[in-house]
N, C-alpha and C positions, 0 to 999 in steps of 0.2 A: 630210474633216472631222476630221482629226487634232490632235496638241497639237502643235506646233512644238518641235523639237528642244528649243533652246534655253530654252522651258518645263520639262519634262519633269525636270529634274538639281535644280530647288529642291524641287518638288514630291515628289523621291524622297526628299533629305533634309532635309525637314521631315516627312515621314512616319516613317524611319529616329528621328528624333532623337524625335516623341515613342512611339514605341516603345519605345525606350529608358526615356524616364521613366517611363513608364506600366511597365513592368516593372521601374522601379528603386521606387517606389512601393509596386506589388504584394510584391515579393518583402523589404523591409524590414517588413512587418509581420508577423504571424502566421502565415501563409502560406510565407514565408520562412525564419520560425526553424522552422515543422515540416520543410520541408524541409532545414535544415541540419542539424537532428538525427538527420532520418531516414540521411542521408548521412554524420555521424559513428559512427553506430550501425553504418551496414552499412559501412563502410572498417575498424572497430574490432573487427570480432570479435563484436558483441551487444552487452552491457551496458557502460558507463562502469566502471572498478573502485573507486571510492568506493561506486555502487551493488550493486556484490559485496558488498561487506564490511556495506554497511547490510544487506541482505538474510540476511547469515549473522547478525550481530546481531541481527536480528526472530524468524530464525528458534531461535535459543538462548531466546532471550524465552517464545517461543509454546512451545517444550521445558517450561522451567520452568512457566510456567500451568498447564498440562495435570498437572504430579506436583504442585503446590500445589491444582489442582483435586482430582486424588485420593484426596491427604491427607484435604481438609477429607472428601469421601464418608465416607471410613472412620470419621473423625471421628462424622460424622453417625447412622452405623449404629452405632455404640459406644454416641453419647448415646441413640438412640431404644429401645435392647436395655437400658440400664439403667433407663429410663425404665421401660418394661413390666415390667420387674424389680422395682423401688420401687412400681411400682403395686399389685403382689400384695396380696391381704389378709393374709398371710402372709410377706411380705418384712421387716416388723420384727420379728419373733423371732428371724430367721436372720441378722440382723445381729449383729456381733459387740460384745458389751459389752452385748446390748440387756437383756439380763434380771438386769445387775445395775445396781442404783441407785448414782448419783453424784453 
């Protein structure tokens, strides 16, 4: 109860053939470009080098933030020590000019 030879040779490539589309399919979508990437990534060394240079870019950026972050702090402790300064009941006499009229 066999297939007869001569059966046996369309049946393998019609199986072959949609194998084929079925993995041409597959691998053209999403599935495919991760895979391509992953494969340019590990043939390349790691990173693309456009993405080097964006990444030293971000990271000068994130530099700068951080001392314009610091800045404004200092800033901040300056205005809030003058504040409590001016607050005094006794911070207008010790200003200068204050005790002469103009």
């Amino acid at each position: 109860m066999g297939i007869p030879a001569s059966d046996i040779a369309p049946v393998i490539m019609g199986t072959i053939f949609m194998v084929a589309v079925a993995g041409t399919i597959v691998l053209r979508g999403p599935l495919g470009r991760a895979l391509a990437r992953a494969i340019e990534l590990s043939a390349g060394g790691g990173r693309p080098p456009e993405d080097e240079t964006r990444i030293a870019q971000l990271e000068q950026r994130v530099a700068e933030l951080e001392a314009g972050q610091a800045r404004v702090s200092e800033h901040e402790e300056r205005l809030d020590f003058a504040e409590r300064l001016l607050a005094r009941p006794d911070a207008a006499a010790r200003l200068p000019g204050a005790g002469e009229a103009g």
